[in-house]
N, C-alpha and C positions, 0 to 999 in steps of 0.2 A: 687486374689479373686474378683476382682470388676465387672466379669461377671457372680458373683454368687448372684442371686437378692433372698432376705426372701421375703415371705408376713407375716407380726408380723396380730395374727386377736385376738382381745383383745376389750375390750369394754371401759375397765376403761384407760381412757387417761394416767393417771400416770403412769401406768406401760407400756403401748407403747410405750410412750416418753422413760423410760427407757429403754428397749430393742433395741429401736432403735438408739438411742445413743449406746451403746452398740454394736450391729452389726456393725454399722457404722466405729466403731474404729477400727473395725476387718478388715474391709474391704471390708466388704458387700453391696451390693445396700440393700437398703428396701424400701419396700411397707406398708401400714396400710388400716388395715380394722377393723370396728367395727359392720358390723352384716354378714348376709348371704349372701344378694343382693351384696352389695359391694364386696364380697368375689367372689362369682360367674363371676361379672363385669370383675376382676382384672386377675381372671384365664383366661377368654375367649381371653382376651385382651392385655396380658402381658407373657412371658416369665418368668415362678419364679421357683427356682431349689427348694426350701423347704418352707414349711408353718407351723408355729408354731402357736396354735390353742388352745385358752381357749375353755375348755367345756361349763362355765356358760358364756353362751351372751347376759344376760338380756333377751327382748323376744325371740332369738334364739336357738335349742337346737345345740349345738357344735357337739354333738353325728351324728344326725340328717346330719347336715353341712358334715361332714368329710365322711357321706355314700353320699352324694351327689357329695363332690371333686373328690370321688374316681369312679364315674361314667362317673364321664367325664374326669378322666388323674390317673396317675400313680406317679404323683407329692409327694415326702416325705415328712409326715406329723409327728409331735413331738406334740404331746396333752399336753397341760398344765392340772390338773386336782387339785384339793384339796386335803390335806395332805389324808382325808379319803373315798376319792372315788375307792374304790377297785372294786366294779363292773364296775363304769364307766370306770376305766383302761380298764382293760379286754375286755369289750363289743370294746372300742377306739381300741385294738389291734386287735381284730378278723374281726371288720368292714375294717382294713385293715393301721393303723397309723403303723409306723415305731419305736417308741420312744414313754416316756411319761416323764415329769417331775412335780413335785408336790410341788405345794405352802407351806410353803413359799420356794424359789429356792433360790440359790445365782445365780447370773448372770455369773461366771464364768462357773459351773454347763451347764446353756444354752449353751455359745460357746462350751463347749465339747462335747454336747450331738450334736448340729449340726454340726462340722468337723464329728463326727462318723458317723453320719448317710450321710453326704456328701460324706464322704470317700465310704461308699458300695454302693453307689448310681452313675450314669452316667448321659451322656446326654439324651440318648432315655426316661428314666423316668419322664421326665420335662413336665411341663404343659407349652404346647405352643399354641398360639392362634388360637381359631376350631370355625365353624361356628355354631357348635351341637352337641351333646353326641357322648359318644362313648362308645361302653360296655370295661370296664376295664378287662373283663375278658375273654376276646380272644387278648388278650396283652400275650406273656409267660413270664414268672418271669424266671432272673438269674440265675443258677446255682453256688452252692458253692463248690470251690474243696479245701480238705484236706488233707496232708499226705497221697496223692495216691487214696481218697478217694473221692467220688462226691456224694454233694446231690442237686436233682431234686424236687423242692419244689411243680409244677403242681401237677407233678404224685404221692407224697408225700412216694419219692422214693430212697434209699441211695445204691451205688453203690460202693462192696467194692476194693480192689486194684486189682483183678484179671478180675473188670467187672460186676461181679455178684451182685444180687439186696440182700441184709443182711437181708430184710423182716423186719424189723422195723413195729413195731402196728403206730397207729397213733399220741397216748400220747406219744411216743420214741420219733417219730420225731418232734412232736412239741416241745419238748424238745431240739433235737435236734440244732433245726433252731434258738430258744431263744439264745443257744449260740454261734452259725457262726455269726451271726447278732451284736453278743458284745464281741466278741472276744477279747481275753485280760484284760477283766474289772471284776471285781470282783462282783459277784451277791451273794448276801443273799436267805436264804431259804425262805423266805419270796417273794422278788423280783420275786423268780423261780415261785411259788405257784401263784400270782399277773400274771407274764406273759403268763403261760402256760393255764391260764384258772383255777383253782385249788380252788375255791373261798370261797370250801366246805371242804376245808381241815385245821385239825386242824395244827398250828405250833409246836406241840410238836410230833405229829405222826413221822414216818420215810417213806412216801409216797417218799416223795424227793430225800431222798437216796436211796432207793429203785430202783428207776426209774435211778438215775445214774448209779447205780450196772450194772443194764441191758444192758445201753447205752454204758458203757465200756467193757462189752463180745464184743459187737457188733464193736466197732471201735478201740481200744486198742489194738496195736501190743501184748503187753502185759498186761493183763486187772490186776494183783496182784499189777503191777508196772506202772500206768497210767501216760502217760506223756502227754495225751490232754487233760481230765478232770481233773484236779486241784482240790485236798482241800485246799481252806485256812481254816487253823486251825481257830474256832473262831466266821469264818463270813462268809462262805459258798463256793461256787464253781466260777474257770474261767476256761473258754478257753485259754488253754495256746499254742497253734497251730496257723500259719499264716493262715488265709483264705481268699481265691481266690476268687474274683466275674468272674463267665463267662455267658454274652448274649448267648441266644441262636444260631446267627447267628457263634459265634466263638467255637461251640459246635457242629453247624454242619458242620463247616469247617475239624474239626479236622478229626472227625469221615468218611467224605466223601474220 
């Protein structure tokens, strides 16, 4: 792991010290930043595979920061955020972060959240040192393939085992993507409603389920007897399916 460099960007010394210590034992390089400038600095300058990023930066806004990183690199970002920042999640995921975790964390919490997001993540994603912007959004994103199945996250497009596009709305597949992206991990209906954008929804509704219902016609060899959607009794939904990351370039390899 010790070619895998964090940038920790955190204002309050304490807890960078800890993080960093922390990474460190893992086997991680790391870096520290404590406001934007520096953060910026470090991107243009450094080589960093992930960035873990409190929202509150004192004069900073983190929010702000993380639509800036993502303008100039493609770099994995994990938002630290407060036990009760549900919008600021949300807004953090849509502007484009990977991950969020919430104060207060335990530290092991963090190493898993980064192996995860390390793990769906490569080398082209990396912030590597540029002389100036680049629009992040003529970059293509990944492809996820499942169980014969492929989703194209650009064209926000699921492709079922014969080829053909399953027409997915776009709540489907945001849905969708939530769980290729944390495959095997156990999400609460809460987490789902948090990731998907959902901010307005009540937690005792059945929106959530709902939306599973549909998602499983759609990808379930057998949707009565689901074997990719998971209930856990209890505590909510996993992906219980391996998923593939494939670059575009190994996508158009295949197909030519």
């Amino acid at each position: 792991m010790s070619d895998q460099k964090i940038l920790v960007v955190e204002d309050d010394a304490k807890i960078r010290t800890l993080l960093r210590n922390v990474m460190e034992h893992e086997g991680y390089s790391v870096l520290e930043a404590e406001n934007a400038r520096q953060v910026m600095d470090l991107i243009k300058s450094s080589c960093i595979s992930l960035i873990t990023l409190d929202i509150h930066l004192g004069a900073d806004n983190g929010l702000e920061l993380a639509r800036d990183i993502r303008r100039l690199s493609g770099v994995p970002i994990i938002m630290i955020t407060g036990k009760d920042d549900v919008i600021d999640r949300v807004v953090g995921l849509e502007i484009g972060a990977d991950d969020y975790i919430t104060k207060p964390f335990h530290v092991r919490e963090v190493i898993a959240r980064i192996r995860s997001v390390l793990r769906r993540t490569s080398q082209p994603a990396e912030a590597t040192p540029q002389s100036g912007f680049t629009d992040a959004s003529t970059t293509e994103s990944p492809a996820f393939c499942f169980d014969g199945m492929t989703a194209i996250p650009d064209r926000l497009e699921l492709l079922d085992r014969s080829g053909a596009d399953c027409g997915l709305t776009s709540g489907d597949f945001k849905l969708l993507m939530v769980f290729l992206e944390r495959a095997k991990r156990v999400l609460s209906r809460d987490q789902l409603m948090d990731l998907t954008g959902g901010v307005e929804w009540s937690p005792l509704d059945r929106t959530i389920d709902n939306q599973i219902a549909r998602l499983r016609k759609k990808i379930e060899r057998d949707p009565s007897n689901p074997k990719l959607v998971k209930t856990v009794r209890g505590v909510g939904y996993t992906f219980a399916c391996d998923v593939q990351s494939v670059h575009p370039s190994e996508r158009s390899a295949k197909s030519a």
